[in-house]
Phi, psi and omega in degrees: 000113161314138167291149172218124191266112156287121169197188175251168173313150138102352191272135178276351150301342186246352151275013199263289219280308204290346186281292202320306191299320181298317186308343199230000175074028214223135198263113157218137169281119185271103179304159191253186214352067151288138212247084231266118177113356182226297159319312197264033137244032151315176178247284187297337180300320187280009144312307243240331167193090189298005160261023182045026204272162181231159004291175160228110183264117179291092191265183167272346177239008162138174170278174175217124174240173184091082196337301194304315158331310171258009129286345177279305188278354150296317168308332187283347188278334171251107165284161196103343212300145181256009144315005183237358177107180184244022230208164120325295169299326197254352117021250149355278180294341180286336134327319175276340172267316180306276172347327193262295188300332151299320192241348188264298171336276165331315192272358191272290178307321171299326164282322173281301175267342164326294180341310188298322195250020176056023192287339187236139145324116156310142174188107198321303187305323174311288177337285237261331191255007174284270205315336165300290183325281199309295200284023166280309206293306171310332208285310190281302180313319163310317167282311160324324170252029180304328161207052178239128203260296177234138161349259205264139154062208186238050180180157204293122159227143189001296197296328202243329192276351177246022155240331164276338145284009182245339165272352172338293190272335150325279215278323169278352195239341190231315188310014214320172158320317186283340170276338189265329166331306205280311199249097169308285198322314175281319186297319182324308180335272201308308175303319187302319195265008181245357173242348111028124173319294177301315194291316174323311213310295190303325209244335202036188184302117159298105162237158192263128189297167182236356172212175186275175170262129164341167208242131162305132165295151189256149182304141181273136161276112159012122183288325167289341180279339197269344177275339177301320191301158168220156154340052214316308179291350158265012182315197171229082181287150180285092169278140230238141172245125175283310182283054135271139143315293205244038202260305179309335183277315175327300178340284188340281158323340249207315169270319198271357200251001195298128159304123193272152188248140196250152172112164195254142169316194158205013166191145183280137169247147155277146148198160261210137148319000000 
């Protein structure tokens, strides 16, 4: 059985293993119309990772989910492979920029941009410490490559292939020049490793966004649901007498038969003692 990565097109978690695997000699198959929202809320997929989250690598000895993970172990299939460093220390470190590259990085691009792309709620103050974040992260990194070619050592290792995907959607979707600007080093980084034989094959052509994306406009409430509202605090609400039995089991009922409901509110309730 061939490996096979469920994931959809375009996703930078599933480029961590199709990067490690050219690098490593290693065949893996990228399944076809995976449908993100559909596909991964299967009955098998969720055998396979039961929070339905993607990427998932199908193996012959069972799945494996969580991108760095099934980036390690593709790289773990050639033994030997100097993606992991040639050293115990350098080793150590190529664990440790993944690492850096999971919590300092990754969540910094994510937070300044999902919002943006409505994928999450706006909120200026997020915004302001994703970004307060991200260039602290950058700072460092900046500094680290200051007369660095690659992370670890003198050649592409894990730690630049799960840190030039975790900057991926930075840099094509948010990241603009004038913000990347602040880090040479980085930027220096990224183009050398995004122009990578291996990295081309999986990423194709890399362009830097030119501009951030707008703040979602928030949807207007409907002019008919606003002639509908009424004055909550003068209703005439209806009080319970709790030693009624059976005014309580009616409560009781009432809360137990309630349908739960999907979809966004579209007016805020008060409520009342």
């Amino acid at each position: 059985m061939a490996l096979v990565l469920h994931s959809g097109p375009g996703n930078k978690n599933a480029f961590k293993a199709l990067i490690a695997a050219e690098y490593s000699g290693v065949k893996i198959e990228l399944t076809k119309n995976f449908e993100m929202g559909v596909t991964n809320k299967t009955p098998e997929f969720l055998k396979m990772n039961p929070l339905g989250k993607v990427p998932v690598l199908e193996t012959p000895e069972g799945a494996v989910f969580e991108s760095n993970a099934i980036a390690r172990y593709v790289a773990r299939l050639n033994d030997g492979n100097p993606l992991f460093g040639s050293s115990r220390i350098e080793q150590a470190h190529v664990e440790q920029w993944m690492d850096f590259a999971a919590t300092e990085v990754d969540p910094g691009v994510a937070w300044y941009l999902y919002p943006r792309l409505g994928y999450i709620p706006y909120s200026q103050t997020t915004e302001e410490t994703a970004i307060a974040s991200l260039k602290r992260a950058l700072g460092s990194l900046n500094t680290h490559l200051a007369s660095k070619t690659f992370l670890v050592g003198h050649s592409v290792t894990l730690a630049d292939i799960v840190l030039t995907c975790n900057l991926y959607h930075g840099f094509a979707r948010i990241l603009t020049k004038s913000f990347t600007s602040e880090f040479p080093h980085v930027e220096r980084y990224f183009w050398t490793m995004v122009s990578q034989p291996n990295f081309k094959k999986v990423m194709g052509d890399v362009k830097q966004a030119e501009s951030v994306p707008p703040v979602p406009k928030k949807a207007a409430v409907p002019k008919f649901v606003m002639d509908e509202v009424y004055d909550m605090e003068l209703y005439e609400w209806t009080k319970v007498d709790i030693s009624d039995e059976a005014q309580r089991e009616r409560v009781s009922a009432m809360i137990e038969d309630q349908e739960p409901f999907e979809g966004e509110a579209l007016l805020d309730a008060k409520c009342f003692k």
